[in-house]
C-alpha positions in Angstrom: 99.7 -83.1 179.8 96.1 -83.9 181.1 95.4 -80.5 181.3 96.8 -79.6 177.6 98.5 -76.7 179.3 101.9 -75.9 177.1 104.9 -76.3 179.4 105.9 -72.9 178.9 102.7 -71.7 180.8 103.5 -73.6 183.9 105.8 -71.7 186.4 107.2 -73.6 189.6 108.3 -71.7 192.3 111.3 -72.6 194.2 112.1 -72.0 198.3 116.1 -71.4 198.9 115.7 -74.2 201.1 114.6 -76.7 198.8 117.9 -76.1 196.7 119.9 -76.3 199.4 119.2 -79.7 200.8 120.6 -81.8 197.7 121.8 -79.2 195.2 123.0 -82.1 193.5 119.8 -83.4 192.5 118.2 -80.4 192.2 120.0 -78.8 189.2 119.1 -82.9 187.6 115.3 -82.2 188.3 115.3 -78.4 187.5 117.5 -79.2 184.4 115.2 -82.1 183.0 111.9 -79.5 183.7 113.8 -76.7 181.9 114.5 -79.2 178.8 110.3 -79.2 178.8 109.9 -75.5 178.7 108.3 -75.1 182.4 109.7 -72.1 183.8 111.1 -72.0 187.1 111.5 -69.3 189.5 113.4 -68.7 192.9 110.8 -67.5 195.7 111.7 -65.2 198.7 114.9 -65.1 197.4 117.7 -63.5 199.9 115.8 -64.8 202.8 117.2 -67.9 203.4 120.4 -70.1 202.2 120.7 -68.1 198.8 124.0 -68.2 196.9 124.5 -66.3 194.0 126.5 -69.4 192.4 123.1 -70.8 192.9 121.8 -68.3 190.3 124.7 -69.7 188.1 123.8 -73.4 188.2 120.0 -73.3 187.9 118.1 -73.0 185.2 115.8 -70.1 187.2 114.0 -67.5 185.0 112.6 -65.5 187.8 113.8 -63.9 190.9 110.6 -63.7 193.9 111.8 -60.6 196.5 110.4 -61.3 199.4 108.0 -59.2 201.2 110.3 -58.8 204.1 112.1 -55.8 202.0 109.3 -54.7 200.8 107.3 -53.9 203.3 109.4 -51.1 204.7 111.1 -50.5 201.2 109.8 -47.0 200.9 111.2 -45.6 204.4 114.3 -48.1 205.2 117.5 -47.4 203.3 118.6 -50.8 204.3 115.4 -52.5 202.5 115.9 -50.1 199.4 119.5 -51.2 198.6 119.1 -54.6 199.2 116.0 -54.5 196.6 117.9 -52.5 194.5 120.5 -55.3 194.6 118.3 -58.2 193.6 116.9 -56.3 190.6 120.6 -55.2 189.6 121.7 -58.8 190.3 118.9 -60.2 188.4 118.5 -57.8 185.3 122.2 -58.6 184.9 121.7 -62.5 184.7 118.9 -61.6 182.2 116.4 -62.7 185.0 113.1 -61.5 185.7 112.0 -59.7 189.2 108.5 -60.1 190.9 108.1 -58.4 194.2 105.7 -59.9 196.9 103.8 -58.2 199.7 103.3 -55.1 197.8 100.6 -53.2 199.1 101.1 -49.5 198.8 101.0 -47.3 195.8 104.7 -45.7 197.3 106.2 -49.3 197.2 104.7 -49.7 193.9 106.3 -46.8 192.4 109.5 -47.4 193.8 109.6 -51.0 192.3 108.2 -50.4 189.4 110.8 -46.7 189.4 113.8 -49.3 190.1 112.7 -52.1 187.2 111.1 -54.3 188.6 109.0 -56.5 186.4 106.1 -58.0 188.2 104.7 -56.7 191.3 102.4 -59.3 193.7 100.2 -58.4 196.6 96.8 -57.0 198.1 97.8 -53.6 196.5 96.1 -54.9 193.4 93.8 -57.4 195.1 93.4 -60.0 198.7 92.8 -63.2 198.0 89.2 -63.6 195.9 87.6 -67.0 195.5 87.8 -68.3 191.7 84.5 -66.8 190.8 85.6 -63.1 192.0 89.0 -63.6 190.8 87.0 -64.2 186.9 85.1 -61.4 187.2 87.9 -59.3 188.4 90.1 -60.5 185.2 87.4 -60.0 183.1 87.3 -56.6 183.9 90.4 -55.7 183.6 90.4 -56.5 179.8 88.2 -54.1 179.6 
């Protein structure tokens, strides 16, 4: 509210673990945030405790796959199912996919190839310090 930034801009990333520990009073907190419009997502999701009845009971927008299957996504068949699974699993919750760690254009184009929506990681850019980081934006509207 401080900020004037509309709820629905805000996005709060979830661990597994965090759920876990009192799912109870999680889906109270995640429910009240989701009657505010601030989105939630679940991050490094099939990494940890993960449930799909999880998926069920909170109110997640956004699934985070963790950069553990994707960095050997392009060459392991074991990574490429189980991040084929997640997208499946996801697109047919009506969830969003963002894949982390991505830093090849092969594990690009097979994320992008299998619908992912969002991809994250030093394939696009490192870490910049916020003045970098506004002139790289910038540029890209160009």
């Amino acid at each position: 509210k401080e900020e004037g930034l509309p709820p629905q801009h805000l996005e709060l990333e979830l661990t597994e673990g965090v759920t876990m520990n009192d799912p109870v009073t999680a889906v109270r907190v995640m429910d009240k945030l989701h009657e505010r419009g601030i989105r939630m997502s679940i991050d490094d999701f099939g990494t940890g405790y993960s449930s799909l009845s999880q998926l069920k009971r909170f109110q997640v927008y956004k699934l985070k796959i963790d950069q553990s299957f994707v960095r050997d996504v392009v060459e392991d068949p074991d990574d490429k199912a189980i991040v084929k699974a997640i997208i499946n699993v996801a697109k047919g919750l009506g969830l969003r996919t963002i894949a982390e760690g991505v830093e090849t254009q092969e594990q690009l184009e097979f994320l992008q190839g299998n619908g992912c929506d969002e991809i994250q990681g030093f394939h696009y850019s490192k870490p910049l310090p916020a003045g970098q980081f506004e002139v790289l934006v910038r540029g890209m509207g160009r």
